[in-house]
C-alpha positions as CSV (number, residue, x, y, z in Angstrom):
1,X,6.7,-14.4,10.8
2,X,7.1,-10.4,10.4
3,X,3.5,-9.4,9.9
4,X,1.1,-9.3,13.1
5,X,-1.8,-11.6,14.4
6,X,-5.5,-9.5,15.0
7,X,-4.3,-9.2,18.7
8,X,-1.4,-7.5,18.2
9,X,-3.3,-4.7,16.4
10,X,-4.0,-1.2,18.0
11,X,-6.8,0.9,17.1
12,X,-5.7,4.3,16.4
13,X,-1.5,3.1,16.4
14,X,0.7,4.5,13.7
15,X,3.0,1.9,11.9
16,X,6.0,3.9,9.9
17,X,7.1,1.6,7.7
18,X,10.6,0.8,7.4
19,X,10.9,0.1,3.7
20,X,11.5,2.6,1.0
21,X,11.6,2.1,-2.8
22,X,12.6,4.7,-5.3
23,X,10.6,4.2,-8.9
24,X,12.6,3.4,-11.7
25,X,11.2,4.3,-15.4
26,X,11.5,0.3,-16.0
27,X,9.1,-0.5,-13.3
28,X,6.7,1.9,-14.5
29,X,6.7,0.8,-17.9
30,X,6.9,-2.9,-16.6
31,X,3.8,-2.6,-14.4
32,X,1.9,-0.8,-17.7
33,X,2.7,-3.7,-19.5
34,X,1.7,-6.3,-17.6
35,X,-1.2,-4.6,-16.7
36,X,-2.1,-3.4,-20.4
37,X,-2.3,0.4,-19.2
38,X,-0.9,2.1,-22.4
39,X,-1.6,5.3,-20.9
40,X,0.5,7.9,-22.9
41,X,0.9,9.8,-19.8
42,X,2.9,7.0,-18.5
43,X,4.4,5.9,-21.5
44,X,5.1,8.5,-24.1
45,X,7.9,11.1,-23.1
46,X,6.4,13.8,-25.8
47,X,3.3,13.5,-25.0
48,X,3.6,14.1,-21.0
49,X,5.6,17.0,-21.8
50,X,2.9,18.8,-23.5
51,X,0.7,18.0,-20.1
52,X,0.9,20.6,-17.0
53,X,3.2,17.8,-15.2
54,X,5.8,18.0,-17.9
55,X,6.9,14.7,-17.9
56,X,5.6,11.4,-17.5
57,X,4.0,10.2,-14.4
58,X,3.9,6.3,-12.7
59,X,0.5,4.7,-12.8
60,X,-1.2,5.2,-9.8
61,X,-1.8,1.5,-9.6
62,X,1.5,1.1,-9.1
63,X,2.0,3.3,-6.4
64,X,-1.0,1.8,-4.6
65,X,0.3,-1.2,-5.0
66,X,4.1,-0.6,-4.2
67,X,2.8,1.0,-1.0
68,X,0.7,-2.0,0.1
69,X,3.8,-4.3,-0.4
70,X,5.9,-1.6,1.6
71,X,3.5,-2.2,4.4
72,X,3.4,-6.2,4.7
73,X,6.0,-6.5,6.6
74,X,5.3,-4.4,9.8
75,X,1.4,-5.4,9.4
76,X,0.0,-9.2,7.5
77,X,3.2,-11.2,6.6
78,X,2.4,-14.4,7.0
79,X,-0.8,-13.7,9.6
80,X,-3.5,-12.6,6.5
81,X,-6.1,-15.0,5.0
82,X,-7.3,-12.2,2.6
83,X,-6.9,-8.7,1.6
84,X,-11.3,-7.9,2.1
85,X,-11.2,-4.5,0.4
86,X,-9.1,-1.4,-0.6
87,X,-11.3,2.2,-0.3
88,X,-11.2,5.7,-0.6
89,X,-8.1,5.5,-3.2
90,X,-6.8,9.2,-3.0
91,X,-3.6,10.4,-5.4
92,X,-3.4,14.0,-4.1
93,X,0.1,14.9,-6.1
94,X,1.8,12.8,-8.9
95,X,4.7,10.4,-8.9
96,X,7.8,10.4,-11.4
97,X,10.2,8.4,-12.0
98,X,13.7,8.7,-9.5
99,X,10.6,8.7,-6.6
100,X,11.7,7.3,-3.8
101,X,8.4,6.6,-1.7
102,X,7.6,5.4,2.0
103,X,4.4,4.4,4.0
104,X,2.4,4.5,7.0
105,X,-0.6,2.7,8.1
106,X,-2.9,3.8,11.0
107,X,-5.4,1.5,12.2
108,X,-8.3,2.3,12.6
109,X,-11.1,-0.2,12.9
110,X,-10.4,-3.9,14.0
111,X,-13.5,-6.3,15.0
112,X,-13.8,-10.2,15.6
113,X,-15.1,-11.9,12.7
114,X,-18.9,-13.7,14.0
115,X,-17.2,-17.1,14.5
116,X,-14.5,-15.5,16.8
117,X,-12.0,-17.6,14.7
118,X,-10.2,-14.2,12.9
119,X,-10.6,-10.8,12.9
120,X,-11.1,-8.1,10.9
121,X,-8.7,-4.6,10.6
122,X,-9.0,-1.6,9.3
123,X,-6.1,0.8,8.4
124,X,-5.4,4.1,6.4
125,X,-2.3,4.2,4.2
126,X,-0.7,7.1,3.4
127,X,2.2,7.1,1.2
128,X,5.2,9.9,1.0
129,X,7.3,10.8,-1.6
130,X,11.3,12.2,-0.7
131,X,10.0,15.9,-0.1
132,X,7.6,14.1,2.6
133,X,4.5,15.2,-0.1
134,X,1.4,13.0,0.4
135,X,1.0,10.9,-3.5
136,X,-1.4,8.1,-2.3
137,X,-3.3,7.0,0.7
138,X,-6.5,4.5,1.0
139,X,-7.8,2.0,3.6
140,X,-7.0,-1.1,3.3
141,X,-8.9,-4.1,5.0
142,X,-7.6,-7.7,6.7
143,X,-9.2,-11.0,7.5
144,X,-6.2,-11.8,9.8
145,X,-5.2,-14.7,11.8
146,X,-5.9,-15.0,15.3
147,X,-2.6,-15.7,17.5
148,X,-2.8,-19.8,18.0
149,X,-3.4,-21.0,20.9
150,X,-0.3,-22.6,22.8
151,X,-1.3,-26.2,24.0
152,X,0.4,-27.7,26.9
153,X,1.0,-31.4,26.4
């Protein structure tokens, strides 16, 4: 397994993630479809060109989501019971399509859950386009696996 057990977690370490993904129009227009977001700003070329971004943008879902799949690696693949919660969603500049965008995570919180059995963590995304522009960051919290215990037989 990649991803990392609660031990192995660092308050206040900074994870740059080594996966990248440039936005295609198609996976826009794929995510707004499954997701029924027929947002003309996403969608409809003539419309977003009368906005002040002049084209169209990618759903900020998507980029949210992108960047928590760009983190799983480095962080909860294949040590995670559950994502708990995703706060403070920010999208300080838009996303187009051609985007190539890359994440870090910080952590910043991680506690034993009350049974001592998993624990809990804490970290802030940020997410970066090509130009090194910040277009998305929020916390994202873990119920993660604690490292099993190695029994001599």
């Amino acid at each position: 397994m990649a991803g990392r057990y609660y031990e192995e977690f660092t308050e206040g370490e900074r994870i740059e993630h080594q996966n990248r993904r440039t936005i295609s129009e198609a996976d826009n227009q794929r995510f707004c479809d499954m997701t029924m977001n027929q947002q003309p700003l996403h969608l409809d070329r003539e419309f977003a060109a009368d906005t002040e971004f002049g084209e169209r943008l990618v759903n900020g879902l998507y980029t949210m989501s992108l960047a928590v799949g760009l983190t799983i690696p480095e962080t909860t693949d294949g040590t995670i019971v559950a994502n708990l919660s995703y706060d403070d969603v920010s999208h300080p500049a838009p996303v187009f399509h051609g985007d190539t965008i890359r994440a870090v995570s910080t952590v910043t919180e991680k506690r034993e859950t009350s049974d001592g059995e998993r624990g809990v963590v804490t970290m802030h995304v940020e997410v970066f386009d090509q130009d090194d522009a910040l277009v998305c960051s929020f916390d994202r919290t873990v119920l993660s696996l604690k490292r099993p215990e190695v029994t001599e037989s």
